[in-house]
N, C-alpha and C positions, 0 to 999 in steps of 0.2 A: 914219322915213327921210325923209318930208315934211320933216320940221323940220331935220335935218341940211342937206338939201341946199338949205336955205334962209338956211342959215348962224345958227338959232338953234339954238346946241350947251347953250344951259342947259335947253331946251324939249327938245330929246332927251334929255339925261339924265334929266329928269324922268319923261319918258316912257315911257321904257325901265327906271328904275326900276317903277313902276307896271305894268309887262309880267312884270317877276322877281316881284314882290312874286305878282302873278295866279297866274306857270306855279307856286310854289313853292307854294303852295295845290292847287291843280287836277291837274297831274302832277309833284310835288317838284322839288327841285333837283340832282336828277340823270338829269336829262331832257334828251335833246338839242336842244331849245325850247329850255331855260334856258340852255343852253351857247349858244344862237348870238344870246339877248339877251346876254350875257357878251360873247361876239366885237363885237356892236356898239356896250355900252358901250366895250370897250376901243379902238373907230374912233374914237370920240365925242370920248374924252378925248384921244386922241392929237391930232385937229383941234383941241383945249384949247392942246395940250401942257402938261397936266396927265401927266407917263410915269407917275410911281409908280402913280396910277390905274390908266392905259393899261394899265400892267404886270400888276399884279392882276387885273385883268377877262380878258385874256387868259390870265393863269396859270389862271384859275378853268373856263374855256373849255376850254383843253386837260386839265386835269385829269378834267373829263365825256365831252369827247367820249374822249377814252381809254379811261377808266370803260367805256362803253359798245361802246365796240369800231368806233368810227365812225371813220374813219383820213381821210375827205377832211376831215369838219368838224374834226380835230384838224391837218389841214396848214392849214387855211385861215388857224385861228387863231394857228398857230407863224407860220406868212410874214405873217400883220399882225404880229404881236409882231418877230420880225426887222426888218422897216421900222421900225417905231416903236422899236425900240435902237438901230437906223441913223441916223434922225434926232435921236435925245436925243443923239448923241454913243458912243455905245456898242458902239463898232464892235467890239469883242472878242467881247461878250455876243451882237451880232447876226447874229455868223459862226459862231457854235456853233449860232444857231438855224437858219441856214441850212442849214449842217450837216444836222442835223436834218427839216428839209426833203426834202432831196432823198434822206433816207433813207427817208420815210415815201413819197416818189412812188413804192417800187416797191412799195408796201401800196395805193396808189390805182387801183381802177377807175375808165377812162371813163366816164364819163353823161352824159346830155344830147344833143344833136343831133348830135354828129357820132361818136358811142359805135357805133353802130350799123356806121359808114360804117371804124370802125377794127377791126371784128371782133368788139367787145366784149359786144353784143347779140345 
C-alpha cells in the first residue's frame, strides 16, 4: 500500500505478487487474503491502466470472495472492477457491474463503526 501511494505501481505489483505467491503456500488460493491481494492487484494495474490486468485480478477476486460466501469483499471488488470499465471506456460492461452491485448491497451487512449506531450489532 506504501508503494502505491507513493506512486511506485511496479514496486506494488512486485510486491503484491510476493503476497499471492505467500498466502497460496500458507492458506491456498482460495482464501479471502488471496482474494483481497487480487482486489489490490487489480487497483494497482488499473492506476497502470494496464485494464486486461485490472480485469483479471478483479475477475480472480470476485470469483473467491463468492467461493467463500463473503458478499462485502465480492462488492468491493465488482465496484473496483465497475470504475475500472468506467474508465477503460467500457461503459456497457461497467453498468452490468454496477448492476450487480447494487444487487449484492442487499446481501451486505454493516460493520465497522457506525454498524452498531444502524442496528446492525
Amino acid at each position: 500500500e506504501v508503494r502505491l501511494r507513493l506512486g511506485d505501481f511496479n514496486g506494488a505489483v512486485e510486491e503484491l505478487h510476493k503476497a499471492l505467491a505467500m498466502y497460496d503456500v500458507k492458506v491456498g488460493r482460495e482464501s479471502c487474503l488471496t482474494a483481497e491481494v487480487f482486489n489490490s492487484l487489480g487497483a494497482v494495474y488499473d492506476e497502470k491502466q494496464e485494464f486486461e490486468s485490472s480485469l483479471k485480478m478483479y475477475q480472480e477476486a470476485i470469483t473467491v470472495f463468492s467461493a467463500r460466501g463473503d458478499a462485502n469483499g465480492e462488492l468491493r471488488a465488482r465496484n473496483n472492477m465497475a470504475v475500472m470499465l468506467r474508465r477503460s471506456g467500457e461503459h456497457e460492461k461497467a453498468a452490468e457491474e454496477y448492476d450487480k452491485v447494487m444487487r449484492l448491497t442487499g446481501k451486505v451487512r454493516p460493520s465497522g463503526a457506525g454498524a452498531e449506531e444502524l442496528g446492525a450489532v
